[in-house]
C-alpha positions in Angstrom: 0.0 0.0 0.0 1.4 3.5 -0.9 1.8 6.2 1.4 -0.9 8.1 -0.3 -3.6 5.1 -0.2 -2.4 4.9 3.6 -3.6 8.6 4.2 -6.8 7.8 2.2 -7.7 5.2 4.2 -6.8 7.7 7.6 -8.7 9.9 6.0 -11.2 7.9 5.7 -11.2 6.4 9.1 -11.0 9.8 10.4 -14.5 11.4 8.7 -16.3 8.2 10.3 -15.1 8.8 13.5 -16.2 12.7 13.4 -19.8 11.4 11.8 -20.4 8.8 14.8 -19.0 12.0 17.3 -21.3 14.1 15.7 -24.4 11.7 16.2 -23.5 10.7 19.8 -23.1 15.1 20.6 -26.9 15.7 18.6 -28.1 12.4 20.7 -26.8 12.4 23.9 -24.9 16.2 24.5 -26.8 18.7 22.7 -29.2 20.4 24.8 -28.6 18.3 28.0 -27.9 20.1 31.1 -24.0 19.4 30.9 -24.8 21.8 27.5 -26.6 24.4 29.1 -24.3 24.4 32.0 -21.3 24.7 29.7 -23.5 27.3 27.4 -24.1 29.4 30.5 -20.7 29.3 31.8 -19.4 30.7 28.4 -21.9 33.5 28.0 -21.7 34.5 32.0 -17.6 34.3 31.2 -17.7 37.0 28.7 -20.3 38.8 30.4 -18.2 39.2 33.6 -15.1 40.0 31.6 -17.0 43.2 29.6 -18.5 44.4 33.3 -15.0 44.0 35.4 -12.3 45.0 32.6 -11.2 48.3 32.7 -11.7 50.2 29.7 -9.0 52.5 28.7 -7.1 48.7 28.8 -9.4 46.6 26.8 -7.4 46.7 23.7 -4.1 45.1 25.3 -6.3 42.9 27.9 -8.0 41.1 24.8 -4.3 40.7 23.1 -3.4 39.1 26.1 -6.8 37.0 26.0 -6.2 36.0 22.5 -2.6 34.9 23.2 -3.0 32.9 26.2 -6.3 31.4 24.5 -4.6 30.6 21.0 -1.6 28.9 23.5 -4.4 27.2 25.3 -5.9 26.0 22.5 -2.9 24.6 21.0 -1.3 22.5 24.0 -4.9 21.3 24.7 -5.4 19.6 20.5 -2.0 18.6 21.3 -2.9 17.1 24.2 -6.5 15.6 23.3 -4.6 14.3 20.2 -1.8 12.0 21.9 -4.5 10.7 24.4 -3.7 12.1 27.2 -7.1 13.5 27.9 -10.6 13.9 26.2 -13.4 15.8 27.3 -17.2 13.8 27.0 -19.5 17.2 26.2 -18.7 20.0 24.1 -20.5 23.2 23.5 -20.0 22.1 19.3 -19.1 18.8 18.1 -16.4 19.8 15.8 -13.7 20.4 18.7 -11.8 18.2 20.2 -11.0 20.3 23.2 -12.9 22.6 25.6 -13.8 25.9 24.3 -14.9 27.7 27.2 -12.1 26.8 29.3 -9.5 27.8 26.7 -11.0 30.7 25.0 -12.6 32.1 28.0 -11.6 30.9 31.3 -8.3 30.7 30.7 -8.3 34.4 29.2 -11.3 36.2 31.4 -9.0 34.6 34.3 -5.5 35.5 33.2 -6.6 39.0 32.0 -8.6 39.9 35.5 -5.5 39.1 37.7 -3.1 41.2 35.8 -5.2 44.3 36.1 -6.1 43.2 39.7 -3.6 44.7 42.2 -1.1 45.5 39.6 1.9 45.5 42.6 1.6 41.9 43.3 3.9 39.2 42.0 3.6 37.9 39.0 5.0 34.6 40.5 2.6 34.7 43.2 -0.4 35.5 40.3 0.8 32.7 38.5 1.0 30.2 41.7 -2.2 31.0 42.1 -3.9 30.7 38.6 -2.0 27.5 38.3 -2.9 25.7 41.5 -6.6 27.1 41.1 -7.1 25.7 37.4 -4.8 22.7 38.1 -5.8 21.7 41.4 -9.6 23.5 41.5 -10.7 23.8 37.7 -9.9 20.0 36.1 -10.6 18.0 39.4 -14.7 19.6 39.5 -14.4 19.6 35.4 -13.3 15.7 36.3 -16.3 15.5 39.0 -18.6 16.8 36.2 -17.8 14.3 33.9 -16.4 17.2 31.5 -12.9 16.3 31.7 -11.3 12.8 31.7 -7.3 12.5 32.1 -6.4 9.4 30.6 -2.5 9.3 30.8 -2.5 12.4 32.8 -2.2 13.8 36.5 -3.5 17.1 37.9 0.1 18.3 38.9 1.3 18.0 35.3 -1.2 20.7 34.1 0.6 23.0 37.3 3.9 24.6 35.5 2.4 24.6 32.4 -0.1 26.7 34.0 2.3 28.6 35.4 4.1 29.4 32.3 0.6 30.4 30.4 -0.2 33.1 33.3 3.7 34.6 33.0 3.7 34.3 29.4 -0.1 36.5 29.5 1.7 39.1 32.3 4.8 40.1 30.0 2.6 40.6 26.7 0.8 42.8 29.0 4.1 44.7 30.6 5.2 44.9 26.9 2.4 46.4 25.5 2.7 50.3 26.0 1.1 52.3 28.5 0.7 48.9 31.2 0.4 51.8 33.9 -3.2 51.8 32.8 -3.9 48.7 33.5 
């Protein structure tokens, strides 16, 4: 078999899959209260972000909130896609990964702690957004049914955490005119 009739045939494998995922979310996911919960939670995220922000800094806050959502996003396909976890209800079939705690939690928290008490730490922000989503967030996502680590522990998600938060506070300190913030 050539390389070419390989990917065909992974191709093919593939579309199946995303057909059968598709039923099982329109039979089972869509419109159940694990939905509505994750429906609310995104809306009520972006509603909270738009009342607390401040305003002179909502241009850089949402640069920051793109970045550490688009980094989100990535490590968590990445992760999804070697196994390591899946999640069991999405807000729309097509993703393999969480999209309100990637492209809002992750962001609506990150941005909120840089502009909150601008003095403190950026280690001890990041401490805490780390042990909060690591050892807070996944375990109730877990407790949900959400989230469901398959070759993955809690603690693992900590410094990578960690890293997301600092990476969010120094496009923020970059970005001119932080003092706003």
């Amino acid at each position: 078999m050539t390389y070419s009739n390989q990917f065909d045939k992974a191709r093919s494998m593939i579309l199946k899959a995303n057909q059968e995922k598709y039923e099982l979310w329109k039979s089972e996911v869509l419109f159940s209260w694990q939905w509505w919960l994750i429906f609310i939670l995104f809306i009520s995220l972006v509603t909270l972000w738009i009342c607390l922000r401040k305003k002179e800094s909502t241009q850089r806050l949402l640069y920051v909130g793109i970045v550490v959502g688009i980094l989100s996003l990535f490590l968590d396909i990445l992760g999804n896609f070697f196994g390591l976890w899946d999640y069991q209800y999405e807000l729309i079939p097509a993703a393999p990964w969480f999209a309100p705690w990637d492209i809002v939690l992750i962001p609506v928290f990150i941005t909120l702690l840089i502009q909150w008490k601008p003095k403190i730490s950026p280690l001890i922000k990041s401490v805490l957004f780390a042990g909060s989503s690591s050892f807070i967030g996944l375990p109730i996502l877990t407790f949900l049914g959400f989230y469901v680590p398959l070759n993955w522990e809690y603690y693992y998600s900590f410094p990578i955490n960690l890293v997301i938060y600092l990476i969010g506070h120094n496009i923020a300190f970059k970005t001119t005119r932080y003092k706003q913030l």
